[in-house]
N, C-alpha and C positions, 0 to 999 in steps of 0.2 A: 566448443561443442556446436556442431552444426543443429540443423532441424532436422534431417535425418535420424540421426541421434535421439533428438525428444522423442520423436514421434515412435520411434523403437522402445523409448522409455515409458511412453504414455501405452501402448501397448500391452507390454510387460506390466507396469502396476494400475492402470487403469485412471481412475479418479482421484485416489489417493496421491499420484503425482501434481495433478492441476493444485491441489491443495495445500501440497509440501510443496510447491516450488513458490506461488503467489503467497503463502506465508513468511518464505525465506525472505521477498520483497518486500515484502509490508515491514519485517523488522530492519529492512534497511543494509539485510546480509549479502555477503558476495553471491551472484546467484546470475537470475536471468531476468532484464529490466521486460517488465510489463508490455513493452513494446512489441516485446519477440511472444512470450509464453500467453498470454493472452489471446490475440489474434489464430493460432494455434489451435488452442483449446475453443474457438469461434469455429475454426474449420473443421474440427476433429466434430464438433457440434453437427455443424453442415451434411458431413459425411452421413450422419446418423450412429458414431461413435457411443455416443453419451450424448444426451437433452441440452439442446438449450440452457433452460430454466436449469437443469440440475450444474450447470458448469457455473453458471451463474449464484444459486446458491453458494456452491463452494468455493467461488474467487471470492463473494462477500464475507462467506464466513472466516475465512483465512486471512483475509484484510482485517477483519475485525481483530481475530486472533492478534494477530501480530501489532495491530494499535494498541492493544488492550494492554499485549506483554510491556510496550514503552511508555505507555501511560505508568502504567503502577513502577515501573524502573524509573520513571521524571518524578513520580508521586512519592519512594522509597528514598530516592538517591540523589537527585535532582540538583538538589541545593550543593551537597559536598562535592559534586562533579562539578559544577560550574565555579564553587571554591577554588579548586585543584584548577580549571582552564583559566579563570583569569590568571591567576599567579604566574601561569605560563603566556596568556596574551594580552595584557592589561590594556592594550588599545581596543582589542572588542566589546571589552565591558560593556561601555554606553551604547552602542549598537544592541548586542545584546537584551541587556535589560529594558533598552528603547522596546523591542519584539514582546519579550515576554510582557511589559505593561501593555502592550497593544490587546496582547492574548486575553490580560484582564477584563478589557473593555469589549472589546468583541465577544469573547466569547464563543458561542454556539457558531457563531456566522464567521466567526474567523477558525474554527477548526472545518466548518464546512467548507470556505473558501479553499481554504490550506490544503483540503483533503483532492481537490483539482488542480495542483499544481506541481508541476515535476517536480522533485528532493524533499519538495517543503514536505508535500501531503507525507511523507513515511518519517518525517521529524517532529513535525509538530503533536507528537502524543508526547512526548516527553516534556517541553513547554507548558502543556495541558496540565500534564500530572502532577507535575512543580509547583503551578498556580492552584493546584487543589479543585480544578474545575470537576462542579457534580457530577458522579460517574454516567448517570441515567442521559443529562444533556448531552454530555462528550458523547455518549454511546450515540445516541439518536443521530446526534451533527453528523459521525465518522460514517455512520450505515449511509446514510442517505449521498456524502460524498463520495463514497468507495461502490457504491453501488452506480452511480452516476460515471464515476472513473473506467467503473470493469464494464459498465454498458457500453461506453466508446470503441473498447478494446477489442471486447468478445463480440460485437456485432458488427465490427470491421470484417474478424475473420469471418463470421459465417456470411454476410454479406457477400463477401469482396473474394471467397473463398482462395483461389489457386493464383487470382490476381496478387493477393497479399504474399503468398507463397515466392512468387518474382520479387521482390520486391524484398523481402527477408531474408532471400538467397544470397 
């Protein structure tokens, strides 16, 4: 799918696309990595499409969305899914469990960190949810990293506008 494409798609359903596609990311679904649908939704901003702030609200909320759904899926499931992977990888165990005991200790500051870093940030809710971390702290750490994350993203585009357009081409 080109940008031609989105932007025919952001057209036709408006804001509710910036939404469903940046939630499809945040759960880590086949979709369109942040790199592309973000800066987009920056430009589409630029144009005078849709607000800033309001494009901004809804990559937050949609990241949140979509952490929240892998939190409670690590917090539900967690445990018997990594039952079910070691049996199948039993070298990544200690690896593994090395991570999630880190998760222990950090905390707030390693789901914040997490939440800035390519693949980690849309995994690490699952890890979260497993180690039972307080839902209020998780929340707090993932707004302020996802919010941090889609401010790079989204104000590349409206910044850098038609320059980013080259460049995604």
């Amino acid at each position: 799918m080109n940008i031609q494409t989105l932007t025919q798609y952001f057209f036709q359903y408006g804001c509710f696309f910036i939404y469903l596609i940046v939630l499809l990311e945040y759960m880590n679904l086949p979709g369109f990595p942040a790199g592309v649908i973000m800066p987009l939704a920056g430009i589409w901003a630029a144009k005078g499409e849709v607000s800033f702030p309001m494009v901004m609200l809804l990559s937050v909320a949609a990241g949140l969305t979509g952490s929240w759904l892998l939190y409670f899926l690590g917090r539900l499931g967690g445990p018997r899914f990594l039952r079910f992977y070691f049996r199948k990888f039993p070298k990544h165990q200690s690896v593994i469990e090395e991570k999630v005991e880190m998760l222990r200790q950090k905390g707030c500051i390693g789901v914040f960190v997490s939440k800035l870093l390519p693949m980690v940030r849309t995994l690490i809710s699952i890890p979260a949810g497993m180690v039972q971390m307080d839902f209020v702290k998780y929340t707090v750490s993932s707004v302020f990293g996802i919010f941090l994350w889609n401010l790079v993203f989204v104000g590349a585009g409206y910044y850098f506008g038609e320059a980013a357009i080259k460049i995604l081409a």
